[in-house]
C-alpha positions in Angstrom: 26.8 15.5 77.9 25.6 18.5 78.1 21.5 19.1 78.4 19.2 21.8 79.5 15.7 22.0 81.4 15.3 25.7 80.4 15.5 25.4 76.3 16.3 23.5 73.5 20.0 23.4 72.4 21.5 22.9 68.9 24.2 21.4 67.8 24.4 20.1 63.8 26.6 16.7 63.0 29.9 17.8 62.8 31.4 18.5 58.9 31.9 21.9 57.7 33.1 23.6 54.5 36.6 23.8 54.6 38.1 27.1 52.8 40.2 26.5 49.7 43.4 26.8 52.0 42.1 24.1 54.2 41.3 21.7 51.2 44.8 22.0 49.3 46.4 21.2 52.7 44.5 18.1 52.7 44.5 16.9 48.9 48.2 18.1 49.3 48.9 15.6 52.3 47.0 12.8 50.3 49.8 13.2 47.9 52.2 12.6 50.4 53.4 16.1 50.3 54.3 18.5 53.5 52.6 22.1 52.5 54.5 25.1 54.1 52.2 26.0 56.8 50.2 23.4 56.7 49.6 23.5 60.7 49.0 26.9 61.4 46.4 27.0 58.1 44.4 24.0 60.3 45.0 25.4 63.6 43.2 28.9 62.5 40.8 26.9 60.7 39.4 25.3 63.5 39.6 29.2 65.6 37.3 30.3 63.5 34.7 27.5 62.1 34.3 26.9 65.8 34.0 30.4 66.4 31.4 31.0 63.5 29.8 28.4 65.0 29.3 30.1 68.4 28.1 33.5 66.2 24.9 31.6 64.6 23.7 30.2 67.6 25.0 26.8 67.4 25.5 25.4 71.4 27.0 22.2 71.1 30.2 22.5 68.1 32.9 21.0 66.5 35.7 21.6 65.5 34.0 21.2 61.5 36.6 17.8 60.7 38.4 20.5 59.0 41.2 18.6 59.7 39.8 15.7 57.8 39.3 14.7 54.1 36.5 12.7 54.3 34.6 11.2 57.6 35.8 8.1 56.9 38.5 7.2 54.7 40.9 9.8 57.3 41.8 6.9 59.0 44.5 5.4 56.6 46.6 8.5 57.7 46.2 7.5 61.4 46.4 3.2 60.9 48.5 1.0 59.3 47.1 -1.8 57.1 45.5 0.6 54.5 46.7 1.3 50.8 45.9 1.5 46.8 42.4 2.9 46.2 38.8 1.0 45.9 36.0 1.6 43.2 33.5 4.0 44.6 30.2 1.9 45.4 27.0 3.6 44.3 23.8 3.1 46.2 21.3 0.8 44.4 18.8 3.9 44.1 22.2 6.0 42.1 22.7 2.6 40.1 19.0 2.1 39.0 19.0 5.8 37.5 22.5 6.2 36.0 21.5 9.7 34.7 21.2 11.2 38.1 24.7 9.3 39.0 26.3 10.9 36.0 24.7 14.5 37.2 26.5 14.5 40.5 29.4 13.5 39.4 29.4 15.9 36.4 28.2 18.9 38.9 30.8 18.2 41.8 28.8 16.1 44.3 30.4 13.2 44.0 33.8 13.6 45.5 37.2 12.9 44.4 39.5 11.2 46.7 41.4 8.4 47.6 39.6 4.5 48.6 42.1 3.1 50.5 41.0 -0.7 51.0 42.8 -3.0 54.0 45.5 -4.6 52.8 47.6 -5.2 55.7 47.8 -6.2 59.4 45.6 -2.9 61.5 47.5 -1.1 64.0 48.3 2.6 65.2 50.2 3.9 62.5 50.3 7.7 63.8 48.2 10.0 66.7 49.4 13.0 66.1 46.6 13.9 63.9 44.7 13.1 66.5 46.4 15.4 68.8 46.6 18.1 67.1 43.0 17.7 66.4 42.1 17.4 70.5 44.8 20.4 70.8 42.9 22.5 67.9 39.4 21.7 69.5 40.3 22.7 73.3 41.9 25.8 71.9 39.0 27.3 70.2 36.4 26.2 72.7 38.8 27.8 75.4 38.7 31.2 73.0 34.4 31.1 72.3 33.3 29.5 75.1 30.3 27.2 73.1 28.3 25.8 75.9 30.2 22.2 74.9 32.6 20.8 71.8 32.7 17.6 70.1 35.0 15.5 67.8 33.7 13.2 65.5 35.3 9.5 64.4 34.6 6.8 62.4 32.6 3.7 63.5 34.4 0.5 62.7 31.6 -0.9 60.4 31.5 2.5 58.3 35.5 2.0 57.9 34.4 -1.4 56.6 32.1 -0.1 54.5 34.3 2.5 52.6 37.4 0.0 52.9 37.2 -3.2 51.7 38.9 -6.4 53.1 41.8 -8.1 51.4 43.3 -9.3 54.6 41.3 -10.8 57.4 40.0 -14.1 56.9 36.2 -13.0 57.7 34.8 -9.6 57.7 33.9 -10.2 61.7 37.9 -10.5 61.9 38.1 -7.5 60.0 35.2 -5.6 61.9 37.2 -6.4 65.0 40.6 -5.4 64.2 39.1 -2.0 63.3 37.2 -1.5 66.2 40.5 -2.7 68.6 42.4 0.0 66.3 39.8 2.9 66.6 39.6 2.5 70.5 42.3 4.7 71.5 40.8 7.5 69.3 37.7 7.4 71.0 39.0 7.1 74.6 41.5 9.8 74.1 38.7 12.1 72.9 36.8 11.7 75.9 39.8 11.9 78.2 40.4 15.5 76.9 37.2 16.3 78.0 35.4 16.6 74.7 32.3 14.9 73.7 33.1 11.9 71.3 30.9 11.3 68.2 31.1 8.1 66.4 29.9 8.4 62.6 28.0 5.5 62.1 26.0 6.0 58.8 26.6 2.3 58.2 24.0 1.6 59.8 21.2 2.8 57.1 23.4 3.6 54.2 25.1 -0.2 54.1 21.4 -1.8 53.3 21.6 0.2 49.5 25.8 -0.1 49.3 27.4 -2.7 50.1 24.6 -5.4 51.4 22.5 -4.2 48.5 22.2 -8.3 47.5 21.1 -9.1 51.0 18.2 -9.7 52.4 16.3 -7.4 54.7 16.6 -9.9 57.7 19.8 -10.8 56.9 21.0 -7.3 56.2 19.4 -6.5 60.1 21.9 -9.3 61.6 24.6 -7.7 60.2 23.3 -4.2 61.8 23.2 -5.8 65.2 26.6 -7.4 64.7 28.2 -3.7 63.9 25.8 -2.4 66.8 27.9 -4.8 68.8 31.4 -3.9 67.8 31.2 -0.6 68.3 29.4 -1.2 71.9 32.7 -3.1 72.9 35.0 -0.3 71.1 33.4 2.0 73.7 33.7 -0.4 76.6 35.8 1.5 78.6 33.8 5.1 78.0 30.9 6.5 79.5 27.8 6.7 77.6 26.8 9.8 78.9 30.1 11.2 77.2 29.4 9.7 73.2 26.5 10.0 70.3 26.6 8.7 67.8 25.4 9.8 64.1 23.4 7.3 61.7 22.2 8.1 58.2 21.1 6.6 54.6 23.9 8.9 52.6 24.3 12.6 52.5 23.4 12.2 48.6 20.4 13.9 46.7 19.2 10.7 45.2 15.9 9.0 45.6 17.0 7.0 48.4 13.5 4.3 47.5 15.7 1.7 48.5 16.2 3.3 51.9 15.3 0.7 54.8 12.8 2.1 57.2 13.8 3.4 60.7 11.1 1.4 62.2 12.9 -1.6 60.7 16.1 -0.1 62.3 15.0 1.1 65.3 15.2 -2.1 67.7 19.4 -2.8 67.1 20.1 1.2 66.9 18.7 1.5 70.3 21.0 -1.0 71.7 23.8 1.4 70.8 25.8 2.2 74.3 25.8 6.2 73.5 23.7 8.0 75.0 22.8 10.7 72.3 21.5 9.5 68.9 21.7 11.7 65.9 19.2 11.2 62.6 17.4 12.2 59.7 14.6 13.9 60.3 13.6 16.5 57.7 14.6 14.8 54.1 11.5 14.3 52.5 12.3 10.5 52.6 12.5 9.8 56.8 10.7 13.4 57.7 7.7 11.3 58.1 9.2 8.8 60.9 8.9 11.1 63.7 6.0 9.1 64.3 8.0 5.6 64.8 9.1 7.1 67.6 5.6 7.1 69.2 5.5 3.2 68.6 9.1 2.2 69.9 10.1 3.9 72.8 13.2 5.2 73.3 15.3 4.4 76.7 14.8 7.4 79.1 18.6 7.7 79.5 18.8 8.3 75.4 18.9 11.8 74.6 17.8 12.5 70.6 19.3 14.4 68.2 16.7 14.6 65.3 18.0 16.5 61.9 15.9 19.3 61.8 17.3 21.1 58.8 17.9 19.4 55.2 22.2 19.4 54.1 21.8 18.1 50.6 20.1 21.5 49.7 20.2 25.0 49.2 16.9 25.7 50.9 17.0 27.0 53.9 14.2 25.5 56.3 12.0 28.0 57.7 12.7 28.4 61.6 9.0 27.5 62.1 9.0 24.2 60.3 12.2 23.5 62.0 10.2 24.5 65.7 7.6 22.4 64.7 9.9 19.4 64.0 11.3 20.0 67.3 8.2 20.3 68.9 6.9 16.9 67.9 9.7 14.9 69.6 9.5 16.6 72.5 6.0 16.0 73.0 6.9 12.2 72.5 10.1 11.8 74.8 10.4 15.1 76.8 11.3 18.4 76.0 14.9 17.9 77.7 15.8 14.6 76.2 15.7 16.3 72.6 18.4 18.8 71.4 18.2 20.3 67.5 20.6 18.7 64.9 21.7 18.8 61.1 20.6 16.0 59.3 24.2 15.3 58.1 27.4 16.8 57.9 27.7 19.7 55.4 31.1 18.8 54.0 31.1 15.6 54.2 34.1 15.3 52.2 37.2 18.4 51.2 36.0 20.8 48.4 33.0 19.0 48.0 29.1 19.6 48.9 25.9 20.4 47.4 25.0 23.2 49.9 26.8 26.6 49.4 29.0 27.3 52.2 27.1 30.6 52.9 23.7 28.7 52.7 25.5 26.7 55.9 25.7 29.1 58.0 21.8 30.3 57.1 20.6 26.9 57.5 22.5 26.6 61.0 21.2 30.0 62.0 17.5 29.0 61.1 18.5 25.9 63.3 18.8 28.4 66.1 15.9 30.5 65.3 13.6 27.4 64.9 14.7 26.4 68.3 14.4 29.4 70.2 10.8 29.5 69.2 10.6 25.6 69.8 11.4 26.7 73.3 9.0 29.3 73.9 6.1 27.1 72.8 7.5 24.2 75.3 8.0 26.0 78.2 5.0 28.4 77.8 
């Protein structure tokens, strides 16, 4: 993984906007149609979100999961054991004010796609997504040079999370099968010589979903048991060569029933990558920089704070977004911290509460904010 001692590098946490061509290719597929074309649209998709990318300022890319429909729920077109469609499950913050719900739904936030839930025995259904995905990537890194690329997939326990289980006996079975299942994906991302991310956003996001009836201490055993899974998923790659993403929902909602990064903090940094990506400047964890100061990272961990907002059309000034930067640097070192997003901004097809040209503003503030983050570090 790719780090410098001369400035600060950027990189954001991997979802795009995908053009309306892109997005009927996708919803298309979910139908279980072919589209005319439907490989060249993706294969020029990627050419030139990656190239955009490099154009703003942006170091470390990817290839914008433009080959995706959602971060998660992708995997039903790659595994077997996945059908019919699941109720959506709100956060407990969306379910206490129904009105705000109702808003992003009515307004386009909430997205329209397919649940899948696990019905059926897992296995490798079909990789060449996957290839073309790794073939797509190399391509446009080879054509504008970015200083490093990276390909995103889902953690087992966020699979879990989004897909239900009506087939293993116990939802460790089920947490396991997953992670057996997603292993080739990561390893084969590495092998290509691209940086592998693993979307993780299980880890702060479950606590309001899914374990909304549990109990804090319980809900943190069941943090360390994913923690765990996805440590022996990655047992045969290098740490150096993986980050992985955590988050409490890409979702303007009041998030009050978000649990606390310092609460966090102690299974997250078990994780085996070496890279951690966050939220870091939503009003609602913009303030935990300073938990940081209190639990010390490892000194091989390399983090990725989110220094600009993706659930708004703001764009962060570059000198709040230097002086964001600047703070974790003066708590772990100015070359363990690289600039990041602090979520994808398409999380899912068609969908997203940030303009696609407000993307690009926000990314190219991201690069401002950093270059001027650098010039007060290395003064």
């Amino acid at each position: 993984m790719r780090t410098s001692a001369e400035r600060i590098l950027t990189t954001h946490v991997g979802s795009l906007p995908r053009s309306q061509a892109v997005t009927d290719v996708l919803f298309a597929r979910e139908r279980g149609e072919v589209p005319a074309g439907a490989e060249a649209t993706i294969e020029g998709a990627v050419a030139e979100v990656v190239r955009r990318q490099v154009e703003v300022g942006v170091d470390i890319v990817s290839d914008g999961e433009t080959n995706k429909i959602s971060y998660a729920t992708y995997i039903a077109d790659r595994l077997t054991g996945f059908g019919g469609d699941t109720p959506r499950e709100p956060g407990l913050d969306l379910i206490e004010f129904p009105r705000i719900m109702k808003k992003l739904a009515d307004t386009g936030a909430t997205a329209k796609y397919r649940r899948p839930r696990c019905i059926g025995e897992i296995g490798l259904k079909d990789d060449k997504p996957l290839q073309a995905d790794i073939a797509n990537m190399k391509a446009a890194v080879a054509a504008s040079k970015p200083v490093e690329g990276f390909l995103n997939a889902a953690s087992p326990g966020v699979i879990a999370l989004f897909q239900p289980n009506d087939f293993y006996p116990t939802q460790d079975a089920y947490l396991e099968a997953v992670a057996e299942a997603m292993r080739p994906e990561y390893e084969a991302i590495v092998a290509a010589g691209l940086i592998l991310q693993i979307d993780a956003p299980d880890l702060g996001m479950g606590r309001h979903t899914l374990y909304k009836d549990r109990s804090e201490a319980e809900y943190l055993t069941l943090a360390e048991r994913h923690v765990e899974v996805v440590n022996h998923a990655l047992r045969h790659v290098p740490a150096d060569k993986v980050r992985v993403h955590m988050c409490w929902g890409n979702y303007e909602g009041p998030h009050h029933h978000d649990i606390p990064m310092r609460a966090l903090l102690p299974a997250v940094l078990k994780l085996k990558p070496q890279a951690l990506l966050f939220e870091a400047a939503n009003p609602r964890h913009a303030h935990e920089w300073a938990v940081w100061e209190e639990i010390k990272a490892p000194e091989d961990k390399i983090l990725v704070p989110g220094v600009v907002t993706t659930t708004t059309n703001y764009v962060d000034h570059p000198e709040l977004i230097a002086e964001r930067l600047v703070r974790f640097a003066n708590i772990v070192g100015r070359e363990r911290v690289i600039a990041g997003s602090d979520c994808g901004f398409g999380t899912f097809a068609g969908f997203g509460p940030v303009d696609p040209d407000v993307v690009w503003l926000k990314l190219a503030a991201m690069a401002e904010g950093a270059a001027i983050a650098t010039k007060k570090l290395w003064k």
